[in-house]
N, C-alpha and C positions, 0 to 999 in steps of 0.2 A: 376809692382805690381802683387802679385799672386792672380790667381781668385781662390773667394771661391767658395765651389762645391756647387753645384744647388741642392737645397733640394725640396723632394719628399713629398707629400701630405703622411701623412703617415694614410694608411688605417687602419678603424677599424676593430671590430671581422664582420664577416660575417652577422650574425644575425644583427647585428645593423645597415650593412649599406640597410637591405633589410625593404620594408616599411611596420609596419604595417596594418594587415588586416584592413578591413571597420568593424567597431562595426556592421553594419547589417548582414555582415558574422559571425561573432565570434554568434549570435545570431540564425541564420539557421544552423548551424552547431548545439550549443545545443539544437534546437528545431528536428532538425535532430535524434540526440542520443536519444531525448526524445521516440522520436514518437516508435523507435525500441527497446526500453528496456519496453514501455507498450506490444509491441506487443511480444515480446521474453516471457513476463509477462503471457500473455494469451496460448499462446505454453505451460507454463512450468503450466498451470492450469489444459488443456487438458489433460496431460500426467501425471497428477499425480492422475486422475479422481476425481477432484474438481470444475469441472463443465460437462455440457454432453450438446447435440446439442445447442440451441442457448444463454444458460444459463447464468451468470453474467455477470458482466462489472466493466469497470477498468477505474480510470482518474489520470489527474497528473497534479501540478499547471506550467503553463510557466512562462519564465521569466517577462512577461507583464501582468500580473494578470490574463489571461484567460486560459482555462481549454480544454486541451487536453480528451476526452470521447470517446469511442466504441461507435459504432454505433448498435441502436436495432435490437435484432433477428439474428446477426450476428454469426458467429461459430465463437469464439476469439481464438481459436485455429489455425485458419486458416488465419487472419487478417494480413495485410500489412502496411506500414505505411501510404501511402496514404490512407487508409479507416478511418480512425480517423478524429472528427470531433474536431473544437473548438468551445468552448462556450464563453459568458460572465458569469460574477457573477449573472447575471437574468437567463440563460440558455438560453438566445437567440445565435443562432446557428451565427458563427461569417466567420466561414467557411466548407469545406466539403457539401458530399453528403449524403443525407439519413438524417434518423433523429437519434437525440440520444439516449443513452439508457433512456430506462420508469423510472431507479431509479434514473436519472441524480439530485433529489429535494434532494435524501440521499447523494450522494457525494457532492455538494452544501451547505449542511447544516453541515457538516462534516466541510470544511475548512473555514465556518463563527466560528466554535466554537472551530477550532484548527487553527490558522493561522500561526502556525509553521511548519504545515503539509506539504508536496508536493507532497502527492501521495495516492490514495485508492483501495484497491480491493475490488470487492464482488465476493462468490463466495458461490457455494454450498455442503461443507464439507459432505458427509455422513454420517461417523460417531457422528461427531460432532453437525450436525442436527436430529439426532436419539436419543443424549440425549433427546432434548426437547419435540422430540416427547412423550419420555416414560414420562418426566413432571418431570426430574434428575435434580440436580443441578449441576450446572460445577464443576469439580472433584478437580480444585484447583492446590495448586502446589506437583504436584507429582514427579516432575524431576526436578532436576536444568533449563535444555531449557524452562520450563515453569514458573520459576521465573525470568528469565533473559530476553526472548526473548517475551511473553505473558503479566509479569504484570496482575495485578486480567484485569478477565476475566468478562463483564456484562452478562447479559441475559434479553434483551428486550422480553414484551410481544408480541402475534401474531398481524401484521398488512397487512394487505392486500397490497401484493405486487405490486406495480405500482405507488400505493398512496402518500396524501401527510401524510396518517397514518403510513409510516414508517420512516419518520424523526422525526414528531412529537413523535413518540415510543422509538425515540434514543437520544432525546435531554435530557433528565437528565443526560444519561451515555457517551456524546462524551467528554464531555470538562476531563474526569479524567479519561479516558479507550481508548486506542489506540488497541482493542479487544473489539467485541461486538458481541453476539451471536443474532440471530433473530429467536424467536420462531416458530419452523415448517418452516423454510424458509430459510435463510443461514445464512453467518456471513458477515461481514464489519471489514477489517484491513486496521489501517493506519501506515503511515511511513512517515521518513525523505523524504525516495527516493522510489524508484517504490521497488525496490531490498527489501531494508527493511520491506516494507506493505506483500510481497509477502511472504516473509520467514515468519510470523508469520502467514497467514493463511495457509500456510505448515505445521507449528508448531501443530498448533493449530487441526487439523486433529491428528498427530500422537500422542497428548498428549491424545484425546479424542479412540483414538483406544490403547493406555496405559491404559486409564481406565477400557474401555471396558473385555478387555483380564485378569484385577488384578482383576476385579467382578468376573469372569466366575473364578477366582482359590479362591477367597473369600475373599480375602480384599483389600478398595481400599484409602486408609489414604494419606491426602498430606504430607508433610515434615511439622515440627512442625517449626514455626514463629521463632526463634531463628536459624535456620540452614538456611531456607530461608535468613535473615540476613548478614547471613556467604557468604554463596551461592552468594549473591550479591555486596558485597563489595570485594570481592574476583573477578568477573566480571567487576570491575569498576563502575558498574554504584550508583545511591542515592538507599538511605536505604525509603522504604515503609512509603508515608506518612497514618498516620491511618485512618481505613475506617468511 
């Protein structure tokens, strides 16, 4: 009788026969990425002179509901990822050294009222805080970046920064404004992701220093509501619900 040939296990793709990671890896691995794109965040603040010696602070939400924050008085420009602390939703300090930053009550209060959020910068625009010094109102949409990337812009009254008077001061304009100026004091940008909050208080400077420069030649008109419109639908994103 002929023998049949001896059949082989027949192996899979490669990937399949190796074993998936431990979900507590797959999770330090994103809390990994996180901690360095805040901190890349703070880099890219310093260098664009939007904050100066120990000045704003930056958080991002983790995947387990607690909050990645700068630590106070720190140069965030200079910051590592082990320098980051985490909070809870109370701001009690979960891990890390040092304490958190003094506005940790305004990023806190920020992703109670945006819980779609997962990321905040503060920081201290120049230009952009030199409007409210002179007592201007935000110039609006003068560029496409700044209907696209800004969205109406608020302008909170001055609150004493540290306090729990600068939540309190922002809480009419978090829930409908991903851009909020703080009078005499800086601005607050949120985002999907760190990358997103970031680019808009980038933005947000150089719309504010557009302004500046169309005064200084005489006129400073935003794009009329019907181009805005245009301007946005054309971007992909929803059309301006009414103020």
């Amino acid at each position: 009788m002929a023998r049949s040939p001896s059949r082989r296990p027949v192996a899979g793709p490669r990937s399949a026969r190796r074993a998936a990671p431990p979900e507590r890896d797959l999770i330090a691995v994103a809390d990994e990425a996180l901690r360095h794109a805040v901190c890349a965040a703070g880099r890219r603040l310093a260098d664009l002179d939007l904050i100066g010696a120990g000045e704003g602070n930056l958080s991002a939400r983790r995947a387990d509901g607690t909050f990645l924050v700068t630590p106070s008085g720190a140069a965030k420009g200079r910051l590592a990822p082990g320098d980051l602390l985490v909070v809870d939703g109370d701001g009690q300090v979960v891990s890390g050294h040092g304490r958190p930053s003094t506005e940790l009550a305004m990023h806190l209060a920020a992703y109670v009222a945006r819980p779609e959020i997962a990321a905040a910068v503060h920081a201290h625009p120049l230009t952009a805080v030199a409007l409210t010094v002179a007592g201007l109102p935000w110039p609006g949409d003068l560029v496409p970046e700044a209907a696209v990337t800004l969205g109406p812009v608020a302008v909170a009254p001055f609150a004493v920064p540290g306090t729990l008077e600068v939540p309190a001061s922002l809480a009419p304009y978090l829930p409908r404004h991903d851009v909020l100026l703080l009078a005499r004091h800086g601005a607050l940008c949120l985002g999907a992701t760190v990358t997103e909050a970031m680019d808009r208080m980038e933005t947000l400077e150089r719309v504010a220093r557009i302004a500046l420069a169309a005064r200084g030649f005489g006129r400073c008109d935003p794009l009329p509501e019907a181009q805005v419109a245009l301007v946005l639908r054309a971007a992909g994103k929803p059309p301006r619900e009414p103020a």
